[in-house]
Structure formats: structure tokens, C-alpha cells
C-alpha positions in Angstrom: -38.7 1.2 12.1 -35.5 0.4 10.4 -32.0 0.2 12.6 -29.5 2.0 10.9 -26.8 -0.1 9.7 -22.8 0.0 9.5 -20.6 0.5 6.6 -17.6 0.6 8.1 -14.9 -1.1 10.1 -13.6 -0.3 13.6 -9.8 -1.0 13.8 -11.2 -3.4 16.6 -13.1 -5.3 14.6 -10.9 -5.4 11.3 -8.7 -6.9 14.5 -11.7 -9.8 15.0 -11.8 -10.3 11.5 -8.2 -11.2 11.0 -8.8 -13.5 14.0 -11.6 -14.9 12.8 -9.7 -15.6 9.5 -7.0 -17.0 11.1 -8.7 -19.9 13.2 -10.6 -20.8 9.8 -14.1 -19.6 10.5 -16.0 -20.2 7.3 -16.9 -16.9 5.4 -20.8 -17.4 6.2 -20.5 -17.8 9.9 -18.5 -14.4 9.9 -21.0 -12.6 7.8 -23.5 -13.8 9.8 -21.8 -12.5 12.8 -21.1 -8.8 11.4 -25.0 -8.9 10.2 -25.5 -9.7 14.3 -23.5 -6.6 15.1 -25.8 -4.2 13.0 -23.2 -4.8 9.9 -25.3 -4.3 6.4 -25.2 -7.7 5.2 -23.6 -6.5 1.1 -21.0 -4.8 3.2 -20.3 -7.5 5.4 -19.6 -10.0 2.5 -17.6 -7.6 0.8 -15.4 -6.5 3.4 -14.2 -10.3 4.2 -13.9 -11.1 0.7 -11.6 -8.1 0.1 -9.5 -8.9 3.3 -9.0 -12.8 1.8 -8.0 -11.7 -1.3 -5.5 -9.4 0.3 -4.4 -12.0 3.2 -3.4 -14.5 -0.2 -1.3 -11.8 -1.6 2.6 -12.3 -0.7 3.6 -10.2 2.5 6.8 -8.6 2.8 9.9 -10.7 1.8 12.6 -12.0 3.3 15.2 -9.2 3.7 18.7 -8.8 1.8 21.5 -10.4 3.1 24.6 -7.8 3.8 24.9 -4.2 5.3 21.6 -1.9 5.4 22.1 0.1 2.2 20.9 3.8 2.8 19.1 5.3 -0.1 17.8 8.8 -1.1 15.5 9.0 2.5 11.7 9.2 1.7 11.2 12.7 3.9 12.5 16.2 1.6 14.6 16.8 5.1 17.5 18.2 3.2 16.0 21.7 2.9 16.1 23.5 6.1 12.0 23.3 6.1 9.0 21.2 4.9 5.9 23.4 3.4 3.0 21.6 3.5 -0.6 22.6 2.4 -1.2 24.2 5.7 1.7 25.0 7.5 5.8 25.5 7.1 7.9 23.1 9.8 11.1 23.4 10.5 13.7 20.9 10.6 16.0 21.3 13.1 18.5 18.1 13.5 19.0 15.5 10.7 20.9 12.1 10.8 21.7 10.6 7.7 22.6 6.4 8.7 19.8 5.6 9.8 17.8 8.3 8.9 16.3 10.6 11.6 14.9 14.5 11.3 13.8 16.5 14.6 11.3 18.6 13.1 9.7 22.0 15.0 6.0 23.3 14.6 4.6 20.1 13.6 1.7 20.7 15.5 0.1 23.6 17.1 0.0 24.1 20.3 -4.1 23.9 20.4 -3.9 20.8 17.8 -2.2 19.3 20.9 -4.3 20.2 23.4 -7.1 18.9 21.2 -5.7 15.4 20.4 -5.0 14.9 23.9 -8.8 15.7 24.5 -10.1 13.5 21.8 -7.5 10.6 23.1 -8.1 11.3 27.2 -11.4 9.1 27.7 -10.2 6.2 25.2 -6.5 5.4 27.1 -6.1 1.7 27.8 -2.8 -0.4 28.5 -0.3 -0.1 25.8 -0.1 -3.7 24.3 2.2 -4.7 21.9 1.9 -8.0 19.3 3.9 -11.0 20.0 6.2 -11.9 17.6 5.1 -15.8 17.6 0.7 -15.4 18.4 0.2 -12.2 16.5 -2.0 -11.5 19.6 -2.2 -8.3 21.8 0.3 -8.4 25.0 0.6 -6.0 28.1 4.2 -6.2 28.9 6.1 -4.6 31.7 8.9 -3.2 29.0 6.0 -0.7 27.6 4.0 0.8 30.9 2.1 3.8 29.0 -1.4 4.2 27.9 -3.0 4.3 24.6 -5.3 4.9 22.3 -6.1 4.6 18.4 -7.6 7.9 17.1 -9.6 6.2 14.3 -12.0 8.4 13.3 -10.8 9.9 9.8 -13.7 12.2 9.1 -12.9 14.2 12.6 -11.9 17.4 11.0 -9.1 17.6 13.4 -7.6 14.4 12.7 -8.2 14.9 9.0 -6.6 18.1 8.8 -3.3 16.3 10.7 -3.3 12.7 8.8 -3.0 15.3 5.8 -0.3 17.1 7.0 1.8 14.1 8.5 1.1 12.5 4.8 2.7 15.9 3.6 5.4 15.9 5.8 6.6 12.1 5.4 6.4 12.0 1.6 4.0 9.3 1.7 0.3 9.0 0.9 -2.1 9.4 3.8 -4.2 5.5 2.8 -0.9 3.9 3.9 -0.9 5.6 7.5 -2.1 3.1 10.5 -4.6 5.2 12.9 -2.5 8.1 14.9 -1.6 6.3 18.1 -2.0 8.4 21.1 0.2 7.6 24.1 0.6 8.8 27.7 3.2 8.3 30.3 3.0 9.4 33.5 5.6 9.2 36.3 7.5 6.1 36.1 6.6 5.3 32.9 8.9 4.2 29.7 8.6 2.0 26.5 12.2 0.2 26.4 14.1 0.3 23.4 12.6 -1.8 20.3 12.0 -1.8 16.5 8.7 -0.3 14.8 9.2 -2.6 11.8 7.7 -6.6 11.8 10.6 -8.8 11.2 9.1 -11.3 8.6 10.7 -14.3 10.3 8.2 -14.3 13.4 5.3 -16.0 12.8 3.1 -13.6 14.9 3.5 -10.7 12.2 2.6 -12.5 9.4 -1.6 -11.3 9.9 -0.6 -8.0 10.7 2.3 -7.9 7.2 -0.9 -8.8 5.3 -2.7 -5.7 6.1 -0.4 -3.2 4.2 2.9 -4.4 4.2 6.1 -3.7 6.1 6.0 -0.5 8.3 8.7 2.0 6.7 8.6 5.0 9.4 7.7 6.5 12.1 6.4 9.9 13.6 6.4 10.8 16.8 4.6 14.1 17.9 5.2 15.5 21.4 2.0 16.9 22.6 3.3 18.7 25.8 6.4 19.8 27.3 7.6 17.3 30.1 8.9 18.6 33.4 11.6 16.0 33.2 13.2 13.3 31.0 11.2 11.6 28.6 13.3 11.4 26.2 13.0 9.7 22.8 16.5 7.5 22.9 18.2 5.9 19.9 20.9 3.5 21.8 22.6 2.8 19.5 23.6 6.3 18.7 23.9 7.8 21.7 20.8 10.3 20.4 18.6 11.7 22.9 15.6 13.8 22.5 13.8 16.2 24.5 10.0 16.1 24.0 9.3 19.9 22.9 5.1 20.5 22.4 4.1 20.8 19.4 7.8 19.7 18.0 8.4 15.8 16.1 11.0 13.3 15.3 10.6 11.4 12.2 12.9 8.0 11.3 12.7 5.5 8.5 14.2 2.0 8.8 13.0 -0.4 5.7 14.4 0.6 2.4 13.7 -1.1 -1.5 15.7 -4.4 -0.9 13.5 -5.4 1.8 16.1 -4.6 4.2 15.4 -3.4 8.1 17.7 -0.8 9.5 18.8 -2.6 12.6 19.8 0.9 14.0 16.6 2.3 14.1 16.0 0.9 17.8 14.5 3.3 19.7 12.9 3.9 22.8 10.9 6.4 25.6 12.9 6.7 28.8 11.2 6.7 32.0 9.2 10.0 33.3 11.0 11.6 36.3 8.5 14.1 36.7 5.0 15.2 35.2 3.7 13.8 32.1 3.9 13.1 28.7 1.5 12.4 25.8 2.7 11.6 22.0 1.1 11.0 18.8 2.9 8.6 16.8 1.8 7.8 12.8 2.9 4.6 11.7 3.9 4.4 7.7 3.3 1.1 5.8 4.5 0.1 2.5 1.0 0.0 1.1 -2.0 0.7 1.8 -3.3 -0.2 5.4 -6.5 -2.1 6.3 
């Protein structure tokens, strides 16, 4: 009897591939490898030809010299609410330089409760890349869990990648995998930057695979007892994770310029828990 055969990539193993690319494994040997794994074999070829023709193209450029220059943002937050297909959300807050809405009603309150349920079993670590490897890191400046909710067929999941895509203005194929996150006492990410500055060598792989991320939301998928704030430094902005409420910033613009003010973090968790669901936004579309 016949095993049924994949056709279609885990983010895990689009992960191995890049890897395998990048030590220079010959296009055979990684075939052969993704036939071992229960891969169909036409698919398998395919799939790494496609992802060297994309790693040859040009990644994001170097960035223009000078002040970031704010354009007309990407998000319609100038109205006082966003309709999408499904659902009206309001926004509540806006910041113009660098661009930031705090949006209400994102999600429902049982669209929370059933991400966190879909995400609960699948929390690992939180890694981040490093700048100079490209490789996965556990660092002691992000101490959360997390988990890529990669499944875009779930009806859930399709039924939010759709909205998000409605809601940031951009088209749903250049979204990275909802990222769900959970913090629990103690636990922070420390202030950083979602974009991939072009000049470390570590982001190169991961530029290849979509271009430059452009923005960010974050979901709250619970009220926290206490602090847990999303914090932009460099504003003096602090928000209070509200279930079911967002905030949405953008930081690259046409030039190819990064909006240093866009630094961000989670403060610590002073009591109870917290669990977010962030979308990541690339330039193109991601693979």
C-alpha cells in the first residue's frame, strides 16, 4: 500500500532548507533527503529550485542615508475605524512619527481563547536570529514562550490572517506565520527592532525569503493582572494589554529606510499571565 506523500513545507523545514542551502549541500542530496522524509519527489525538486532562484534575487538594499522620511502610513488609521470583511475595529490612539495605531476589537474574545488553545501544546523558548549566524538563539533578553501557528487552512486562523491582511493594508502571502507568545511572571522581551538591518550578515537567509519586514501586529489575547506592557522607549508610550484589543506599527518606508524609533519592547509580568499574537509583514511575499 502506498504512503501518502507531502506537498508541502513546514516552516521548520523551509528553515532546514535554507540551512542546507547555505552550507552548499548539492541540490540532489537535499532532494534525496526531503524524498526520505515522505516528500513527493516532483515536489521536492521544485520547492528547492524555487527557493534558489529566489535566494539569487537581490535582498533588501542598503538604507538611505539622512533622517527617516515618514510617508502616507500603509494602515487607513486616519478614520476613527477599520471595516474589514468580517468585523468593524476601532482605532483608539494613533502616532504619526513613527507610526503606531492602538486598535480595539481586533479579535474576539472566543478568537482568543481559541488561538491560545491551538498555540498551548506547541510553546517552546522564544529564540531569536543572531545578527551574524542567521541561526536560532535563546537569550536571556526575550524569556517567553512561543509558537508558530502555521497551519493556513485552520478555519480559525484563515478567517484571522484575512482580517489582519484587511486591517494592515497589505496582502495576506506577505504575512510570516501568526506568532504566539506567552509570558508568565517574570517574564519580558527587552526593547528591540522587528526589522533585519541589512548590514548583519546573519539576516541575509532570512532577507531572501520575502524581503524586509515593514510592520508589526501585536494582538493581546487576555487581560493581564499587572504590567505587561508593550513599551516604545523612545517615546515614553506605554501600553496596556486589553483582550481582544491590538497595536499596530510600521518602521521601513520606500527608500529603504528603517525607522530607528520603532524600538519596542514587553515589560516584565508582575502578576498573572499574558499571551499575544503578533503578524509579522514583509515587503513581499514570504516563504
Amino acid at each position: 500500500m502506498a504512503m501518502n506523500t507531502y506537498t508541502r513545507m513546514t516552516q521548520e523545514w523551509e528553515r532546514w532548507l535554507d540551512a542546507s542551502l547555505d552550507k552548499g549541500c548539492r541540490t540532489q542530496d537535499i532532494v534525496a533527503a526531503m524524498v526520505a522524509a515522505r516528500y513527493d519527489a516532483a515536489y521536492a525538486e521544485r520547492a528547492v529550485r524555487e527557493r534558489q532562484l529566489q535566494r539569487a534575487q537581490p535582498a533588501a538594499g542598503p538604507a538611505v542615508a539622512g533622517p527617516y522620511r515618514y510617508g502616507t502610513p500603509t494602515i487607513r488609521h486616519r478614520a476613527n475605524a477599520i471595516v474589514t470583511s468580517d468585523r468593524t475595529v476601532r482605532v483608539v490612539m494613533r502616532v504619526e512619527q513613527p507610526v503606531i495605531a492602538v486598535l480595539d476589537d481586533v479579535f474576539s474574545a472566543e478568537e482568543c481563547d481559541g488561538v491560545v488553545a491551538l498555540a498551548r501544546a506547541r510553546l517552546e523558548p522564544s529564540a531569536t536570529l543572531s545578527p551574524m549566524t542567521g541561526e536560532n538563539q535563546v537569550k536571556d533578553h526575550r524569556t517567553s514562550q512561543g509558537a508558530f501557528l502555521d497551519a493556513p487552512e485552520d478555519p480559525l486562523l484563515k478567517r484571522l490572517n484575512r482580517r489582519i491582511g484587511e486591517i494592515m493594508n497589505q496582502p495576506v502571502a506577505h504575512g510570516e506565520a501568526l506568532h504566539v507568545l506567552h509570558y508568565g511572571v517574570g517574564a519580558e522581551y527587552k526593547p528591540h527592532h522587528d526589522y533585519f538591518d541589512p548590514a548583519n550578515p546573519g539576516f541575509a537567509a532570512t532577507l531572501k525569503r520575502g524581503g524586509q519586514r515593514v510592520a508589526t501586529l501585536i494582538v493581546y489575547l487576555n487581560d493581564v493582572e499587572e504590567a505587561g506592557d508593550t513599551i516604545f522607549p523612545k517615546l515614553g508610550l506605554s501600553i496596556v494589554p486589553r483582550k481582544g484589543s491590538a497595536v499596530y506599527f510600521e518602521y521601513a518606508n520606500d527608500d529603504g529606510q528603517l525607522d530607528e524609533a520603532s524600538l519596542h519592547g514587553g515589560a516584565p509580568v508582575l502578576r498573572g499571565e499574558k499571551w499575544v499574537a503578533t503578524k509579522w509583514v514583509r515587503q513581499g511575499v514570504f516563504r
